[in-house]
mmCIF file as gemmi writes it, N, C-alpha and C atoms, coordinates in Angstrom:
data_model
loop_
_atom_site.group_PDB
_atom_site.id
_atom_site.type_symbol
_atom_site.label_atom_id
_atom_site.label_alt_id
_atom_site.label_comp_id
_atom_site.label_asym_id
_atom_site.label_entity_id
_atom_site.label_seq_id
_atom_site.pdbx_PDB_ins_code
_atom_site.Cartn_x
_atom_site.Cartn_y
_atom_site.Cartn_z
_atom_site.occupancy
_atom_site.B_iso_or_equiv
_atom_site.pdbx_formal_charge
_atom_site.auth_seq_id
_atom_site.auth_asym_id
_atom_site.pdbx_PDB_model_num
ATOM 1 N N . UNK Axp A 1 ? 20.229 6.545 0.822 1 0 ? 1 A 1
ATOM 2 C CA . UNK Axp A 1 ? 19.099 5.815 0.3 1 0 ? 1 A 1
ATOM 3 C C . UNK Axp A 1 ? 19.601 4.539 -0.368 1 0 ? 1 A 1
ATOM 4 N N . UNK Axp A 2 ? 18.644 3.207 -0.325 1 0 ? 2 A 1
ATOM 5 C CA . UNK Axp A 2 ? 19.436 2.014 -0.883 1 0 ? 2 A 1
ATOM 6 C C . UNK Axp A 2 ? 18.941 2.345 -1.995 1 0 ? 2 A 1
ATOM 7 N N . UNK Axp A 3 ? 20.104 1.314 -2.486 1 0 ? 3 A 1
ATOM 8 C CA . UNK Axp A 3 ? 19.467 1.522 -4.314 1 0 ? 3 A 1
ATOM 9 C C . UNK Axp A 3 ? 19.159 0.192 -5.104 1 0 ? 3 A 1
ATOM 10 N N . UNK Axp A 4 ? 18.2 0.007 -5.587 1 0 ? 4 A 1
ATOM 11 C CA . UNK Axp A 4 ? 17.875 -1.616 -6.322 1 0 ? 4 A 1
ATOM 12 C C . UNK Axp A 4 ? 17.996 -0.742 -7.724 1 0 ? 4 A 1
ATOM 13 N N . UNK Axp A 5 ? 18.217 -1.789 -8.491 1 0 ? 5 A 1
ATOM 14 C CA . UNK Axp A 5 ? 18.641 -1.72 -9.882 1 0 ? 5 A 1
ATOM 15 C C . UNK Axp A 5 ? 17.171 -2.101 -10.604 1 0 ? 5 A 1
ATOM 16 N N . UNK Axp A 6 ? 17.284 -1.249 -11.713 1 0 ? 6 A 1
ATOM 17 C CA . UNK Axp A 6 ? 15.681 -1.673 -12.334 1 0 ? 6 A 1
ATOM 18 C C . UNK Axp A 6 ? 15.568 -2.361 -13.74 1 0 ? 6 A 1
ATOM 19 N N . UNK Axp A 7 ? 14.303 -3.268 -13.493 1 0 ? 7 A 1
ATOM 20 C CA . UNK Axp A 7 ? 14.948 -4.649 -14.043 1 0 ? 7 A 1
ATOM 21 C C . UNK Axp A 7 ? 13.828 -3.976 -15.689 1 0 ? 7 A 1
ATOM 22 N N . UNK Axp A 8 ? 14.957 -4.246 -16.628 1 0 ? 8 A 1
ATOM 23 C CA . UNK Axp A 8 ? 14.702 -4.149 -18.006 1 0 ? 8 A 1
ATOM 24 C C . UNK Axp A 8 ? 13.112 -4.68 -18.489 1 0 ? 8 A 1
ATOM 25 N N . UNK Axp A 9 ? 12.436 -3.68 -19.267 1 0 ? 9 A 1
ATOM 26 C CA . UNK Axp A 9 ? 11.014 -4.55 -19.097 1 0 ? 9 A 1
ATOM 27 C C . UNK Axp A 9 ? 10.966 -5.811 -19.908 1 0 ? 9 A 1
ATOM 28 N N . UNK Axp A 10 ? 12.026 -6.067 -20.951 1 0 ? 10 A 1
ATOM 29 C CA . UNK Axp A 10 ? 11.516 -7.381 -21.096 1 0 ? 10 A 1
ATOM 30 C C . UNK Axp A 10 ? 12.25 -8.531 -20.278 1 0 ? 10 A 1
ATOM 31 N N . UNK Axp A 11 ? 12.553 -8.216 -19.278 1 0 ? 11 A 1
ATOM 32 C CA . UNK Axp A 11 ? 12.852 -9.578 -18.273 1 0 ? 11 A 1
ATOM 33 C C . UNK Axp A 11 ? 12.041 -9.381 -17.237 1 0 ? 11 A 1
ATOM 34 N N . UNK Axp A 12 ? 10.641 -8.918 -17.271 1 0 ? 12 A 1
ATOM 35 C CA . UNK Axp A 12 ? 9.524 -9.125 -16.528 1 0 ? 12 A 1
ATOM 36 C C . UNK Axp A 12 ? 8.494 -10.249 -17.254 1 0 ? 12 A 1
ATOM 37 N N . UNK Axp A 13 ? 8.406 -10.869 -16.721 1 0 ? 13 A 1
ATOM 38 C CA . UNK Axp A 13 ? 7.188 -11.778 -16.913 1 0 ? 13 A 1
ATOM 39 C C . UNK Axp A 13 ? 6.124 -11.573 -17.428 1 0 ? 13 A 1
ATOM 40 N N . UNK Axp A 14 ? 5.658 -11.538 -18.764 1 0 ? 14 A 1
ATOM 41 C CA . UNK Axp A 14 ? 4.256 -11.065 -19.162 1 0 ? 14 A 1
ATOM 42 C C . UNK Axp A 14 ? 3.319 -11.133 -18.005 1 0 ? 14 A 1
ATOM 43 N N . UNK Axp A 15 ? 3.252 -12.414 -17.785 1 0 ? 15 A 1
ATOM 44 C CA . UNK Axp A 15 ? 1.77 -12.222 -16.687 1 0 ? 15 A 1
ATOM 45 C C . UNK Axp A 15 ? 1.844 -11.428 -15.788 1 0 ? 15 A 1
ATOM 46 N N . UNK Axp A 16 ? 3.711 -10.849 -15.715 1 0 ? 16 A 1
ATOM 47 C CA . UNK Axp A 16 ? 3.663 -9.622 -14.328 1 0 ? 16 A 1
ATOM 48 C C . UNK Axp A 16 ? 2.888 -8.101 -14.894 1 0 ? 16 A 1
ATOM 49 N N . UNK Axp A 17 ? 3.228 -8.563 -16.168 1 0 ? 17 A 1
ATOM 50 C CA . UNK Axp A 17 ? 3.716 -7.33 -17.139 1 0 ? 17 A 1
ATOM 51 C C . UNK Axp A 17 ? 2.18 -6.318 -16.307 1 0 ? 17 A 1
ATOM 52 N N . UNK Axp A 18 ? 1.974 -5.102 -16.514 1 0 ? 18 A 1
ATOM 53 C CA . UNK Axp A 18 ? 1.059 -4.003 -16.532 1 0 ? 18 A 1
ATOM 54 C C . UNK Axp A 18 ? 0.52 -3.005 -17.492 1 0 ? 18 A 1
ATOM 55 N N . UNK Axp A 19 ? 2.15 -2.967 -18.819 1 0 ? 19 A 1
ATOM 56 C CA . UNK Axp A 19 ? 2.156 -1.998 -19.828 1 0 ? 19 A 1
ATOM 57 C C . UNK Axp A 19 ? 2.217 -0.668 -19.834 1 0 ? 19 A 1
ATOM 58 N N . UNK Axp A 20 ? 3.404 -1.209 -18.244 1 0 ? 20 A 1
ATOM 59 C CA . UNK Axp A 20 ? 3.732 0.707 -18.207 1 0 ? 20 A 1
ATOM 60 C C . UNK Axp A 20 ? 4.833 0.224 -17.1 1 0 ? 20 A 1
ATOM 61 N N . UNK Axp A 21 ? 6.064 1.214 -17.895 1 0 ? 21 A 1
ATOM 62 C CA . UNK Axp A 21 ? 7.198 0.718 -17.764 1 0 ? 21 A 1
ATOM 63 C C . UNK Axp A 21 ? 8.446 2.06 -16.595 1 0 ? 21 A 1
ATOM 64 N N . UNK Axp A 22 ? 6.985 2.224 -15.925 1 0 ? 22 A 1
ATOM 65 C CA . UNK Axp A 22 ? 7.741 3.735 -15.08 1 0 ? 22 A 1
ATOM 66 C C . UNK Axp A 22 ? 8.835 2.966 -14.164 1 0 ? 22 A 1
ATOM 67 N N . UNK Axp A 23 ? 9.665 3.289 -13.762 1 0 ? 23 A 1
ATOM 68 C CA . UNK Axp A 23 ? 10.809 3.384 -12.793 1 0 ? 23 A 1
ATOM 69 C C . UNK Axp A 23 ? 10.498 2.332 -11.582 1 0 ? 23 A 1
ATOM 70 N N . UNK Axp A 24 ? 9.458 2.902 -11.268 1 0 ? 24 A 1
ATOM 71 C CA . UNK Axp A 24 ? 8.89 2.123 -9.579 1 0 ? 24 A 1
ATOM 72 C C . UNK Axp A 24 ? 8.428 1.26 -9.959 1 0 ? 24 A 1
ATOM 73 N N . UNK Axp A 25 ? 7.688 0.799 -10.83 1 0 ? 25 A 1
ATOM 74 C CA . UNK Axp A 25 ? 7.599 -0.318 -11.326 1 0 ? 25 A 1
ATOM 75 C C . UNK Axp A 25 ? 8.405 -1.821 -11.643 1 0 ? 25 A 1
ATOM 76 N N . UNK Axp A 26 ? 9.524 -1.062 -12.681 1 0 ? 26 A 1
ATOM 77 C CA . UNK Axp A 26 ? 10.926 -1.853 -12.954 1 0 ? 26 A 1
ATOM 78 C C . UNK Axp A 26 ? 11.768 -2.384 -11.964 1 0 ? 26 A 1
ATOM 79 N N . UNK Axp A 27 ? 11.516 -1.394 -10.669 1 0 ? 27 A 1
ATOM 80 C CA . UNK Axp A 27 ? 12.065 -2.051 -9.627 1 0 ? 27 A 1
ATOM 81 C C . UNK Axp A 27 ? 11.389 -3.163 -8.854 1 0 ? 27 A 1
ATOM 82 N N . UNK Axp A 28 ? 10.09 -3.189 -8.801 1 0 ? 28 A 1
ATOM 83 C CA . UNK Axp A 28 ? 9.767 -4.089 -8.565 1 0 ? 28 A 1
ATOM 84 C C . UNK Axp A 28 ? 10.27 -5.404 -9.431 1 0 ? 28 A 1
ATOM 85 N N . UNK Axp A 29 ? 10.559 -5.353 -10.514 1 0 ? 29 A 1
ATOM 86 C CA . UNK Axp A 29 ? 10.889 -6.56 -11.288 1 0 ? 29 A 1
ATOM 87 C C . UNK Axp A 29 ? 11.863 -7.376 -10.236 1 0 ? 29 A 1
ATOM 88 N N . UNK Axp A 30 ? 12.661 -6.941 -9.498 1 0 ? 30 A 1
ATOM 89 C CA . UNK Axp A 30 ? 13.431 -7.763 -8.732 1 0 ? 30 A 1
ATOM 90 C C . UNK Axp A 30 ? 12.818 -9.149 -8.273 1 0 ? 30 A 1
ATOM 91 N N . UNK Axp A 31 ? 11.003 -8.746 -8.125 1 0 ? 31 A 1
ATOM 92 C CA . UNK Axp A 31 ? 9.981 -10.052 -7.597 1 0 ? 31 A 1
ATOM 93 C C . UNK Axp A 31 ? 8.927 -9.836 -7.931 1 0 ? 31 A 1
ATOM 94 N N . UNK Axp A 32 ? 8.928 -10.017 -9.979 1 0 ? 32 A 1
ATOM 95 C CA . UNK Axp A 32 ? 8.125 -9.486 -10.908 1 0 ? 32 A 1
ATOM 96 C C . UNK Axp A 32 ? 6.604 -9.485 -10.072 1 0 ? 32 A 1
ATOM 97 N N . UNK Axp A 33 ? 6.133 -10.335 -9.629 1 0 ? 33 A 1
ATOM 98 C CA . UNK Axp A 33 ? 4.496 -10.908 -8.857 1 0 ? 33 A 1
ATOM 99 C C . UNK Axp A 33 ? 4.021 -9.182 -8.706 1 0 ? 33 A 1
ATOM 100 N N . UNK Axp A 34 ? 4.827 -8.519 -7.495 1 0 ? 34 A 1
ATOM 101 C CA . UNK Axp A 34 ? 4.495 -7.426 -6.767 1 0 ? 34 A 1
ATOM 102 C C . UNK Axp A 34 ? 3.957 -6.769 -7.905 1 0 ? 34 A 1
ATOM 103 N N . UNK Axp A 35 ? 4.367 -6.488 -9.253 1 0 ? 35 A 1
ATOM 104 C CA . UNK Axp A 35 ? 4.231 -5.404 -9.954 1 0 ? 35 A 1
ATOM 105 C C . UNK Axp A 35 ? 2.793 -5.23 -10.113 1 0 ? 35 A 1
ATOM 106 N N . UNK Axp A 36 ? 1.583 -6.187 -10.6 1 0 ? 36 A 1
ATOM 107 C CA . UNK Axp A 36 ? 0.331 -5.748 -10.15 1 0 ? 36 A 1
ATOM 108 C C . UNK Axp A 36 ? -0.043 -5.518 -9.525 1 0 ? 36 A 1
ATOM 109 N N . UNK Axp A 37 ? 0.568 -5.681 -8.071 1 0 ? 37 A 1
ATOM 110 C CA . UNK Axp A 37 ? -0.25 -5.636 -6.609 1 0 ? 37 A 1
ATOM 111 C C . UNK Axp A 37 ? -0.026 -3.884 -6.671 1 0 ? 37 A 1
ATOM 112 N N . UNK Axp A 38 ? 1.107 -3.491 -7.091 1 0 ? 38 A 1
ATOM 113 C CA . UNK Axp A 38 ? 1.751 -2.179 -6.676 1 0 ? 38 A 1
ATOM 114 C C . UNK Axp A 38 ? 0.828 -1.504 -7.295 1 0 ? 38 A 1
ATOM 115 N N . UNK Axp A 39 ? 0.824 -1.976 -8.827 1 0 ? 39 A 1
ATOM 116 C CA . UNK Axp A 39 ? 0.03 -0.947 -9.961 1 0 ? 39 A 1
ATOM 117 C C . UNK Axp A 39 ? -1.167 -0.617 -9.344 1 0 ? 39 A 1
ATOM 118 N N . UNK Axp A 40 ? -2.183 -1.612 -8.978 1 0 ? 40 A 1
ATOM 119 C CA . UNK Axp A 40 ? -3.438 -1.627 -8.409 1 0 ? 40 A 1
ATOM 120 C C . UNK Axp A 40 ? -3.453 -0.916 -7.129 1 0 ? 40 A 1
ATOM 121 N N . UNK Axp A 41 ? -2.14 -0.823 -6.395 1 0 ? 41 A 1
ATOM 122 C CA . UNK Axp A 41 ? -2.469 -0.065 -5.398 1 0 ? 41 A 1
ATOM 123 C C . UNK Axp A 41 ? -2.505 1.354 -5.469 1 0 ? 41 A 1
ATOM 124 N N . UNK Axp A 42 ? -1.507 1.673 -6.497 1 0 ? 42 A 1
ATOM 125 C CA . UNK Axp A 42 ? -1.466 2.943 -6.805 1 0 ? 42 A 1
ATOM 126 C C . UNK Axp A 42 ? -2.685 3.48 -7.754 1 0 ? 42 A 1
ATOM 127 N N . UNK Axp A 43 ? -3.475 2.39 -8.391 1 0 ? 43 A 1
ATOM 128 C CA . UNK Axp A 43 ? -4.352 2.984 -9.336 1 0 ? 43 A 1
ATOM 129 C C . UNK Axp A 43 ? -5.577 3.299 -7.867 1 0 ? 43 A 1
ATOM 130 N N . UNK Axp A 44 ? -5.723 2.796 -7.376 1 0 ? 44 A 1
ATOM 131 C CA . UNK Axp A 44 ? -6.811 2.782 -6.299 1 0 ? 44 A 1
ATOM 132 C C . UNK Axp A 44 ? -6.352 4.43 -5.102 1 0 ? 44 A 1
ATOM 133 N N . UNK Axp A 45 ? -5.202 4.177 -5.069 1 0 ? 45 A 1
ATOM 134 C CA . UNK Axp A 45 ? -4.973 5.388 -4.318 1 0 ? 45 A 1
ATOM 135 C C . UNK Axp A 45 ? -5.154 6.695 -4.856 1 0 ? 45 A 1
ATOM 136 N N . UNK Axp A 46 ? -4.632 6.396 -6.17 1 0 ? 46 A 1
ATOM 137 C CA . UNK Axp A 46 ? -5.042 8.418 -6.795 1 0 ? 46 A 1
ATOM 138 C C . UNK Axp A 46 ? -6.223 8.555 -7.673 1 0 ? 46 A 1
ATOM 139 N N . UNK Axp A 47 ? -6.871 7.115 -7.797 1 0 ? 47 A 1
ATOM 140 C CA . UNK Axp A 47 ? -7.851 7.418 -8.669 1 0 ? 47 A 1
ATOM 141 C C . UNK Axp A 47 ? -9.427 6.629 -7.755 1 0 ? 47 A 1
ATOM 142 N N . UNK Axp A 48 ? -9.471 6.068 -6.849 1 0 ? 48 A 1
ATOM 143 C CA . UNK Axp A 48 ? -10.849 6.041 -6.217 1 0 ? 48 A 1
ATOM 144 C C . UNK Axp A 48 ? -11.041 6.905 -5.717 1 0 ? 48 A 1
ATOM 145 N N . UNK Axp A 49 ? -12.502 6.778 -5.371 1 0 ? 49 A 1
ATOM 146 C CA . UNK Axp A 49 ? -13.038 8.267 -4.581 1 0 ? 49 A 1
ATOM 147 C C . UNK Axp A 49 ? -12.611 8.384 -3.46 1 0 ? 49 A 1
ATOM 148 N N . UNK Axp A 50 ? -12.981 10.011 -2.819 1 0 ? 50 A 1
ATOM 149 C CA . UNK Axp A 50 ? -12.51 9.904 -1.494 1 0 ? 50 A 1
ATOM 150 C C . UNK Axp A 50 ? -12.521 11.63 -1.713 1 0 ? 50 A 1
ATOM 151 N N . UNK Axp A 51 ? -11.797 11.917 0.051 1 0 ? 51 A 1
ATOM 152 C CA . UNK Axp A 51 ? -12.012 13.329 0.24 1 0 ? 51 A 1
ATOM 153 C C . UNK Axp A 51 ? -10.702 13.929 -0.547 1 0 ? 51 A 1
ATOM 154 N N . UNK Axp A 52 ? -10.221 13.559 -1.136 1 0 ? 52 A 1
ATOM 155 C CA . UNK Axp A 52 ? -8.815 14.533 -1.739 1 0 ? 52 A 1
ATOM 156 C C . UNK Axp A 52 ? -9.062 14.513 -3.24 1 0 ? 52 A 1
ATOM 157 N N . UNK Axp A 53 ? -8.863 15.454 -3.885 1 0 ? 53 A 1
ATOM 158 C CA . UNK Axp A 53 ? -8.937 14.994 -5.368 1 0 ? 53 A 1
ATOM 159 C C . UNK Axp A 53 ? -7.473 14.131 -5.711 1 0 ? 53 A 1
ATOM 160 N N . UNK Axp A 54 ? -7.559 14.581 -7.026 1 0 ? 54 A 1
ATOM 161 C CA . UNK Axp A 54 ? -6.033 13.909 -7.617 1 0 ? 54 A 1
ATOM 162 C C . UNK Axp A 54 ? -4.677 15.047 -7.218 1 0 ? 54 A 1
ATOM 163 N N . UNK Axp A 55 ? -5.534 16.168 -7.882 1 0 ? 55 A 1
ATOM 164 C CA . UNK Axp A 55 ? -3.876 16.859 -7.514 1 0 ? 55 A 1
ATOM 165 C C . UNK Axp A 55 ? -3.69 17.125 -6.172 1 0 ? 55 A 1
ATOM 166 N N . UNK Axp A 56 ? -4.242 17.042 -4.883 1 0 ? 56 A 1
ATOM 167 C CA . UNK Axp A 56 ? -3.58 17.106 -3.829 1 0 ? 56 A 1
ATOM 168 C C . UNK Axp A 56 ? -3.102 15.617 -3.683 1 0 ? 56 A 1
ATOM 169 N N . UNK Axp A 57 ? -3.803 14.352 -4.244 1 0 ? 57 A 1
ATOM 170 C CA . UNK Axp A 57 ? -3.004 13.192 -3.697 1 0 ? 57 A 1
ATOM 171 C C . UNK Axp A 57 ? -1.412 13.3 -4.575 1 0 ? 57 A 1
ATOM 172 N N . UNK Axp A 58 ? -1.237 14.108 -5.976 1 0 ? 58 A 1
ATOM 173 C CA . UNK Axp A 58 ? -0.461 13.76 -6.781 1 0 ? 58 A 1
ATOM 174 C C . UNK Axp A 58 ? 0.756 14.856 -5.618 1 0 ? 58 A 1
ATOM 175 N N . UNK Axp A 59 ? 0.29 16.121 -5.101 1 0 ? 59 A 1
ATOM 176 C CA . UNK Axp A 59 ? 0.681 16.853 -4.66 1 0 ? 59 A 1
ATOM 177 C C . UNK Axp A 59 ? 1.562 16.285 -3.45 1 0 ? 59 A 1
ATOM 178 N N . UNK Axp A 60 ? 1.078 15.617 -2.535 1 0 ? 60 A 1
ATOM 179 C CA . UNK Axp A 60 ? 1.668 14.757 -0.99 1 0 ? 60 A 1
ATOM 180 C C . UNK Axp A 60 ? 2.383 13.963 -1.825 1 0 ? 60 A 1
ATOM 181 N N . UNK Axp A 61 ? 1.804 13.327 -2.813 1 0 ? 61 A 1
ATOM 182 C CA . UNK Axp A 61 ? 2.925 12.143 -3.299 1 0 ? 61 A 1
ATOM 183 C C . UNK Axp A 61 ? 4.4 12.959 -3.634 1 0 ? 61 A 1
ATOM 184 N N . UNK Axp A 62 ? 4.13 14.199 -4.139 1 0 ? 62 A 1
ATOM 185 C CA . UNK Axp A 62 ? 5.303 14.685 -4.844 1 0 ? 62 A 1
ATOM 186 C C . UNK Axp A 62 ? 6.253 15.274 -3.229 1 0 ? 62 A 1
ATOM 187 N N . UNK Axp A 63 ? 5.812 15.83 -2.541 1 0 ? 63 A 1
ATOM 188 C CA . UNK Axp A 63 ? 6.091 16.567 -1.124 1 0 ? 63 A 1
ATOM 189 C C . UNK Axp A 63 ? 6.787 15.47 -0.375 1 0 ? 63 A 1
ATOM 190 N N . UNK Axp A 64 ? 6.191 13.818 -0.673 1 0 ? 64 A 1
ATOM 191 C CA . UNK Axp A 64 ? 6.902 13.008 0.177 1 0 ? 64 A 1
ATOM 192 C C . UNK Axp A 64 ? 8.013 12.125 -0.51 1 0 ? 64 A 1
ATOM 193 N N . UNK Axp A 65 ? 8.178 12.149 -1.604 1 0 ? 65 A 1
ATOM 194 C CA . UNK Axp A 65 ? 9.355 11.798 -2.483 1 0 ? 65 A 1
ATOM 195 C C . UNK Axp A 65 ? 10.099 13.201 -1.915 1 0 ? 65 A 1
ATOM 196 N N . UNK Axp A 66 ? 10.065 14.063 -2.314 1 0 ? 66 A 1
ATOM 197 C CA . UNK Axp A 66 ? 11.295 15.233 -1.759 1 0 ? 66 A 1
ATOM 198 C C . UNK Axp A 66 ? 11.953 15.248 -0.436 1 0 ? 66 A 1
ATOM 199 N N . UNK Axp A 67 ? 10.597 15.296 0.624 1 0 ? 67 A 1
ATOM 200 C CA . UNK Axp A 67 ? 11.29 14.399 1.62 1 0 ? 67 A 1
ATOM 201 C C . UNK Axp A 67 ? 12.484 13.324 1.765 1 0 ? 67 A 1
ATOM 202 N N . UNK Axp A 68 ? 11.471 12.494 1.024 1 0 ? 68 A 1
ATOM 203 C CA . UNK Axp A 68 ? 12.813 11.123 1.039 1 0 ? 68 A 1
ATOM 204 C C . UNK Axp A 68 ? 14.274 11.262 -0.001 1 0 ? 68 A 1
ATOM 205 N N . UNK Axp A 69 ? 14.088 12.239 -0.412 1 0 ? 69 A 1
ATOM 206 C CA . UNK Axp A 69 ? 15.042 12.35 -1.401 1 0 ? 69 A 1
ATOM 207 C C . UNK Axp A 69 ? 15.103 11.849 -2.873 1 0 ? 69 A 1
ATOM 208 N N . UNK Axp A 70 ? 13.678 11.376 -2.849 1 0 ? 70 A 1
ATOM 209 C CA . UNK Axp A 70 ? 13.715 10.292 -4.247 1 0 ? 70 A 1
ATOM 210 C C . UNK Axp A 70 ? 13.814 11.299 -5.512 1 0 ? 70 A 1
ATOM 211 N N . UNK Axp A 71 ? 14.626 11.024 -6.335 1 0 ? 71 A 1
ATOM 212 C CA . UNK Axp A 71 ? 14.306 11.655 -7.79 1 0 ? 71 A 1
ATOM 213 C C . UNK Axp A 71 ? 13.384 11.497 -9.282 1 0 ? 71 A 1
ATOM 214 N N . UNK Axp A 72 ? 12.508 10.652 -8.676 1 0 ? 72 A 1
ATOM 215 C CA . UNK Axp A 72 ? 11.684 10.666 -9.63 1 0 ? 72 A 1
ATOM 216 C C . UNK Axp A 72 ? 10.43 10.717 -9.532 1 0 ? 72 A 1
């Protein structure tokens, strides 16, 4: 698996900033911009409506990190 280094939250850009400083996030700091696009995508994915609740989306999310090997 490649590995990017995760960028310290205060060398993110306020206007990138989100106010939440999880892992997947920090990595985005590499090209601070993404970090809202990401947040918003992820807020829209486990939290709009739709046919799955949360804990099966939280559930696949967790099933496909293990897959990939990710640890967090």
């Amino acid at each position: 698996m490649a590995y990017i280094p995760y960028v310290p939250p205060e060398r993110i850009p306020e206007q990138d900033s989100v106010g939440d400083t999880d892992n997947i996030l920090r990595i985005h700091g590499v090209h601070s911009r993404c970090i809202p696009l990401h947040h918003d995508f992820f807020r829209e994915l486990m939290y709009a409506p739709g046919p799955l609740t949360r804990a099966q989306r939280e559930t696949i999310a967790v099933v496909v990190s293990g897959a990939n090997d990710c640890h967090y």
